[in-house]
C-alpha positions in Angstrom: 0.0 0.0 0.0 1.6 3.3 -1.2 2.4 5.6 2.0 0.8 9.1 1.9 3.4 11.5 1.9 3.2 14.7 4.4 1.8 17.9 2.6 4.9 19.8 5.0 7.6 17.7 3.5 6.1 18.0 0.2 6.3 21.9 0.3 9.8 21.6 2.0 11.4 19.3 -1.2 9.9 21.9 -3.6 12.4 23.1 -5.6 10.6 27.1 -6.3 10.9 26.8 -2.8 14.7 26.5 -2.4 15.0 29.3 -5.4 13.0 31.6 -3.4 15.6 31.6 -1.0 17.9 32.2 -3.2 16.3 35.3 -4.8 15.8 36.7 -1.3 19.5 36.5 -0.6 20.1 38.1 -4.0 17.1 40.8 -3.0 18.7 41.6 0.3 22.4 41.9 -0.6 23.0 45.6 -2.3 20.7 47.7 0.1 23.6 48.2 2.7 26.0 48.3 -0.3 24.4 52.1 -1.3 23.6 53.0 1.8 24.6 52.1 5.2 28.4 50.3 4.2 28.7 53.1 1.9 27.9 56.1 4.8 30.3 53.5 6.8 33.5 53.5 3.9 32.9 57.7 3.6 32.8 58.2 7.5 35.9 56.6 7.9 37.5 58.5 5.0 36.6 61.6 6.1 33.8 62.5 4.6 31.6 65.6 6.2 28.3 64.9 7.6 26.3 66.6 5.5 27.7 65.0 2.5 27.1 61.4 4.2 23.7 62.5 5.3 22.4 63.3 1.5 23.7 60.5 0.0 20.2 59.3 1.7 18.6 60.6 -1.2 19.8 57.6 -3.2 17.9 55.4 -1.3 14.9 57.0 -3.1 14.1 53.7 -6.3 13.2 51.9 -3.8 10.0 54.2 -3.0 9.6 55.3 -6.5 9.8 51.6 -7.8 6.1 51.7 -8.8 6.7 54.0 -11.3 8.7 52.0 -14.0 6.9 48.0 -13.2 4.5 48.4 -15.9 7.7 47.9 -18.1 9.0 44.9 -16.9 5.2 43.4 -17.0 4.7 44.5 -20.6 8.1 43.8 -22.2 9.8 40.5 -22.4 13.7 40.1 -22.7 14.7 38.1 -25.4 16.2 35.4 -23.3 15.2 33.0 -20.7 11.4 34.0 -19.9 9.4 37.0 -18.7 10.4 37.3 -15.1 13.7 35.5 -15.1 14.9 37.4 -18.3 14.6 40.8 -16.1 16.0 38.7 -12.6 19.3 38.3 -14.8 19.4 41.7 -16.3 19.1 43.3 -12.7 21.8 41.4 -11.4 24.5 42.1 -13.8 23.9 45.7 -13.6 24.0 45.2 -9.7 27.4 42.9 -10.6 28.6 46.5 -12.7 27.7 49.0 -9.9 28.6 47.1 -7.3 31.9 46.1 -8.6 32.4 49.6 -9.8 32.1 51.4 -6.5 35.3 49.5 -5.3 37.1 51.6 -8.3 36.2 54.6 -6.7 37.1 56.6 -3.6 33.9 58.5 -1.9 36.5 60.7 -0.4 37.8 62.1 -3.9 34.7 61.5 -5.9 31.9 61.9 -4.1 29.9 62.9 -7.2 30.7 60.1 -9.4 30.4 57.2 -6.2 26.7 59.2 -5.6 26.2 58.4 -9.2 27.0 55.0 -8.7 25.4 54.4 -5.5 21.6 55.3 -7.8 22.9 53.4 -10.1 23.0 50.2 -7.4 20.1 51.6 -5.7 17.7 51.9 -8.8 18.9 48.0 -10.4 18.2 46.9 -7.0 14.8 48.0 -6.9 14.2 46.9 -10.0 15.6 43.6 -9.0 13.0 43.8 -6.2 10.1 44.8 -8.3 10.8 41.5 -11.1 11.6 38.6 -8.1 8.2 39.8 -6.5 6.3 39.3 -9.0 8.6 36.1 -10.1 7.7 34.9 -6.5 4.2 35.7 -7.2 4.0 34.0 -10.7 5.7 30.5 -9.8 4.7 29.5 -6.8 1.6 27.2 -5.9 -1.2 28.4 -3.6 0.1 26.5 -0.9 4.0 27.6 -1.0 3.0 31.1 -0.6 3.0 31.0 3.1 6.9 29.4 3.2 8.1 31.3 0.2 7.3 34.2 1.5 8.9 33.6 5.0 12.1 31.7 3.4 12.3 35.0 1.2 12.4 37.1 4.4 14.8 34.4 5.7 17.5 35.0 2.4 17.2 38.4 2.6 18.2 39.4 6.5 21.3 37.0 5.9 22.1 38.7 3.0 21.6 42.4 5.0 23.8 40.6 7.6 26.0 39.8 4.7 26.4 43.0 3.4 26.1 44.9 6.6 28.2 43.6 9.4 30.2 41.0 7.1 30.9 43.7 5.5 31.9 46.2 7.8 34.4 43.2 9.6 36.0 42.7 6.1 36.6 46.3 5.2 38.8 46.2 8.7 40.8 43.0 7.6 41.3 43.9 3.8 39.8 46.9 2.8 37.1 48.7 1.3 37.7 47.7 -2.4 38.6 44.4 -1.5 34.9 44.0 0.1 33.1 45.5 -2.5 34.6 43.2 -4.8 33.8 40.1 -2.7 30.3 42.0 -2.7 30.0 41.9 -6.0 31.1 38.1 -6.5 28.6 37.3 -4.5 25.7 38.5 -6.2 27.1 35.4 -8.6 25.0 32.9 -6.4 22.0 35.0 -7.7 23.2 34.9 -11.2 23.5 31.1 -11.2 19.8 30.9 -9.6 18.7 33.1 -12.6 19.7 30.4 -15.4 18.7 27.6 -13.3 15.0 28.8 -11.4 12.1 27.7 -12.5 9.4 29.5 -15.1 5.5 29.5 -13.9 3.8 26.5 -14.8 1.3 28.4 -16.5 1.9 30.6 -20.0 0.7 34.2 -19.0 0.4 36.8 -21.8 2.0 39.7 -21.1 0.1 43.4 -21.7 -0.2 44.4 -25.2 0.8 47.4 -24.9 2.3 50.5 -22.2 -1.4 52.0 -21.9 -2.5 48.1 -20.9 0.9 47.8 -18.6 -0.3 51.1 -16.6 -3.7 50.9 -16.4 -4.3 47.3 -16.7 -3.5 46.8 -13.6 -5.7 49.2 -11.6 -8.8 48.3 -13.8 -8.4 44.4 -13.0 -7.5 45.1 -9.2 -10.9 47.3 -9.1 -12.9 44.9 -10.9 -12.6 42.9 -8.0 -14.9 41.9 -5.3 -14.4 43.7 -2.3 -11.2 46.1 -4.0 -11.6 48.6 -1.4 -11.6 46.7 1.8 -9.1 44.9 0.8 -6.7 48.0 0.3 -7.8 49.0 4.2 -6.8 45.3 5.6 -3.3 46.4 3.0 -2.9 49.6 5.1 -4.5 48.2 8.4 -3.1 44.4 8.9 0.6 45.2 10.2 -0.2 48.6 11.5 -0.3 47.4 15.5 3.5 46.1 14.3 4.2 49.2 12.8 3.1 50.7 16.6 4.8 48.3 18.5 8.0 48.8 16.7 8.6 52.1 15.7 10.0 53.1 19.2 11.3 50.0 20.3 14.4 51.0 20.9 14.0 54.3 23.2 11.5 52.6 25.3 13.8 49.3 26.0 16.7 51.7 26.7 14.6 54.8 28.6 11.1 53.6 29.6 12.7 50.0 31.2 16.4 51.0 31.7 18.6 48.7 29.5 21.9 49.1 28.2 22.8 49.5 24.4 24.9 46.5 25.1 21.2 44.2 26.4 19.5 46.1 23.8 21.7 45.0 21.2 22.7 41.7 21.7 18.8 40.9 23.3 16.6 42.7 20.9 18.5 42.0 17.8 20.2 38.5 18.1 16.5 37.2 19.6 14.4 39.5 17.5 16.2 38.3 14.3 16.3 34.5 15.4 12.6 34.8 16.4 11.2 36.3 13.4 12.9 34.0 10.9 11.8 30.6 13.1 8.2 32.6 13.5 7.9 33.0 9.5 9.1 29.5 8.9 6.6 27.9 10.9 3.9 30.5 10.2 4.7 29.8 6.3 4.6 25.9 7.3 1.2 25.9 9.2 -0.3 27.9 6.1 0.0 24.6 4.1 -3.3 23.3 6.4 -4.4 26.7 7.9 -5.5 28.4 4.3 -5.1 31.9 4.1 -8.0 33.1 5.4 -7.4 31.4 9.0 -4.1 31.9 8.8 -4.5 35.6 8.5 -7.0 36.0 11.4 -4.9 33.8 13.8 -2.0 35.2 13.3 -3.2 38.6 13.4 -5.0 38.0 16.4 -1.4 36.5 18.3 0.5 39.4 17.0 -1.9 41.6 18.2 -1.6 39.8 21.8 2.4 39.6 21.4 2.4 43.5 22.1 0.5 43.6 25.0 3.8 41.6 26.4 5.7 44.4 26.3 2.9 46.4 28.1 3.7 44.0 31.2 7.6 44.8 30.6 6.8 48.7 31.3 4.4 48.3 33.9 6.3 45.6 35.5 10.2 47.8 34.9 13.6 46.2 34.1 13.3 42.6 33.7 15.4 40.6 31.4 13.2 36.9 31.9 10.3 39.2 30.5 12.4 41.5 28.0 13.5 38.1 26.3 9.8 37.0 26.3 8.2 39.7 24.9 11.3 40.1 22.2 10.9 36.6 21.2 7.2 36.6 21.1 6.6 39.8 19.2 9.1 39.1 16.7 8.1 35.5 15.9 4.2 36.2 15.9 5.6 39.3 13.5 7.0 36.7 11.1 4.2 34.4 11.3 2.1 37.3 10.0 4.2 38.6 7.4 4.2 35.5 6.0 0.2 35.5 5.4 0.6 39.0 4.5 3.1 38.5 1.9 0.6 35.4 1.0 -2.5 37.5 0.6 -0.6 40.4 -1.3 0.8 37.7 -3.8 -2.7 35.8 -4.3 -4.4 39.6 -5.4 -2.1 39.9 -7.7 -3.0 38.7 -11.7 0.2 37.1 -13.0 0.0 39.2 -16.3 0.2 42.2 -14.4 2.1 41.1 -10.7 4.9 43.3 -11.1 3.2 46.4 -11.1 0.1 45.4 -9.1 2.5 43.8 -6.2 4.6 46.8 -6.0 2.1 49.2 -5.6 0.2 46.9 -2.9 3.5 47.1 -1.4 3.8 50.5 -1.5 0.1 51.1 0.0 1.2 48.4 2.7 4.0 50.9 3.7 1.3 53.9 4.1 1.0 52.6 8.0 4.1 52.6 8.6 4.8 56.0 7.1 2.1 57.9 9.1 2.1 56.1 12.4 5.7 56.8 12.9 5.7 61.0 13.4 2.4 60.3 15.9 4.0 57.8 18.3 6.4 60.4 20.6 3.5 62.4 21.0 0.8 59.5 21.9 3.7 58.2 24.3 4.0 62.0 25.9 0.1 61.6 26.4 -0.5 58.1 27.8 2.8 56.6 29.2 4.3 53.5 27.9 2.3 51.2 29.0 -0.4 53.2 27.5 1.3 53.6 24.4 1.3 49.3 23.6 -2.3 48.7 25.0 -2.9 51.4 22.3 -1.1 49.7 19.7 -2.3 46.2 20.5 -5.8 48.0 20.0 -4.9 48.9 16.8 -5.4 45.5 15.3 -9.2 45.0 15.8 -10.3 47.5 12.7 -7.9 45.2 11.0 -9.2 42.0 12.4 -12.7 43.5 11.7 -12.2 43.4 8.2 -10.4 40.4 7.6 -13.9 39.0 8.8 -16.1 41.2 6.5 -13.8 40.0 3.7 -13.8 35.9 4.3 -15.7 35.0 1.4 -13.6 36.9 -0.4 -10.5 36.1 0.6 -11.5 31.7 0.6 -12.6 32.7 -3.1 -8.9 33.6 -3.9 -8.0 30.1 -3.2 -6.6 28.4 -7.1 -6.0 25.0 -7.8 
């Protein structure tokens, strides 16, 4: 009698699976390389502070991305396929920039390296906006949840990579030396690019720019229940977006711990936590569905704030400081991952580029406007306050999730 095999090591063996990972290592790797290694390399040259602090500025692809996906959805290189085609594209211009900066001195040129640093900064965000929606395109219903988190997984190492690896190398054999090595190592997403696999199905790509722009927005409006789901979009992570935006300042004033506690407790934990939340998150997906997935998971990060309610009204206490790091992060992960999930199952695969980067975008609205109102609600309430506030944040959210079930069960495709 043939032995029925476990859906969980099933999704585990898939091979888009093991790609995904791949392409979020590739994703993660030059956003330190224009921005925070870079401000590193000029600071120890020399370089004034207000020349380090506008080189900010070339951080500014990734929020414009939006504007130039309806090209990569309606044009098609003329090698490998659709999405793959553009993967490649991005990374040799990444392999160029990146490799180029180690030519240069920021001290001498700072014109030509700011240059280069847009240059990185703009193929990297292209980069992002093509593996999204190749992520979207190639993976089954069911992998969503684990691509999603292993994605997340590939692209902190690959920050870690390019961050502190980085900054340890540049002390051993120099800033060129490391850039080079950085730029090597964008090979391993080069390699992936030849080797990945297409979508199962054949998706026609928009006919024409006018189709690439607003084909999109007409097919996402058409929808049933378009506008609630672009408030569960802005609403589902905002009680994260609370929780976290002064995380920092309230570990190190409102309960007393050192930089040293805060950084080796909040970041080697919170790091650890939300990679092993997002794996098992993305894992119990594979049963849960979406739609369950996204009210549990919602509901325990929600709860997962209120733990660092206790830790203010309760004062410095590390037992409870490793809890509630641990527990916010990982139920954090678990809900990116049916985030992530739900933003690539609204997506149409002849249009996911554009239509995933702008649900991105409108994701990032919370975040963006929460942030300048958090010192002030913290001034008016206290700390503890301030978390019970945020963990109250989630039930608008939670609300709609509910009001859109039959929606969301009828994104479900076989």
């Amino acid at each position: 009698m043939e032995t029925k095999r476990s859906p969980y090591l099933e999704i585990f063996r898939s091979r888009r699976i093991a790609f995904i990972t791949v392409f979020g290592f590739a994703s993660g790797l030059p956003l330190a390389l224009s921005y925070g290694t870079l401000q590193a390399w000029m600071a120890v040259d020399g370089v004034n502070m207000k020349t380090i602090g506008a080189f900010a500025l070339v951080g500014l692809p990734y929020t414009l991305k939006f504007l130039w996906s309806p090209l990569m959805d309606r044009f098609v290189p003329p090698f490998l396929d659709r999405r793959r085609g553009w993967i490649l594209l991005t990374q040799l211009m990444l392999f160029v920039g990146i490799a180029g900066m180690a030519l240069l001195s920021p001290a001498d040129m700072p014109l030509a390296a700011a240059a280069l640093a847009l240059f990185i900064a703009f193929s990297s965000a292209s980069q992002d906006i093509v593996i999204d929606a190749y992520r979207t395109d190639v993976l089954h219903e069911k992998e969503r949840g684990l691509g999603a988190a292993v994605f997340v997984m590939g692209y902190r190492i690959a920050m870690i990579v390019s961050g502190a690896i980085a900054l340890i190398m540049a002390d051993q054999i120099g800033w060129r030396a490391t850039y080079l090595a950085m730029a090597a190592i964008m090979g391993i997403g080069i390699l992936a690019s030849f080797f990945g696999p297409s979508p199962d199905a054949r998706i026609i790509p928009p006919r024409s720019i006018a189709e690439a722009v607003w084909g999109p927005l007409k097919d996402f409006f058409s929808r049933q229940g378009a506008m609630r789901f672009l408030l569960l979009i802005v609403l589902y992570k905002l009680c994260d977006a609370y929780a976290g935006a002064l995380l920092s300042p309230f570990l190190i004033r409102g309960a007393g711990f050192s930089l040293t506690e805060v950084g080796t407790i909040n970041k080697l934990f919170g790091f650890a936590s939300l990679i092993i939340g997002g794996l098992f998150g993305g894992t119990l997906m594979v049963t849960l569905g979406l739609f369950r997935s996204l009210m549990v998971f919602g509901i325990l990060q929600a709860v997962s704030i209120l733990s660092f309610a206790a830790l203010a009204w309760v004062g410095k206490s590390y037992p409870l400081m490793i809890f509630a790091v641990a527990f916010e992060n990982m139920t954090g992960g678990m809900g990116t991952a049916a985030f992530v999930a739900l933003l690539m199952a609204l997506c149409n695969q002849r249009f996911s580029a554009t239509q995933y980067a702008l649900l991105s975008s409108i994701a990032a609205l919370g975040r963006t406007f929460i942030a300048p109102t958090s010192g002030f609600l913290v001034e008016a309430v206290g700390w503890t306050g301030y978390f019970i506030f945020a963990t109250l944040t989630a039930l608008p959210a939670l609300g709609i999730l509910w009001w859109l079930k039959a929606d969301i069960e009828s994104l479900k495709q076989e």
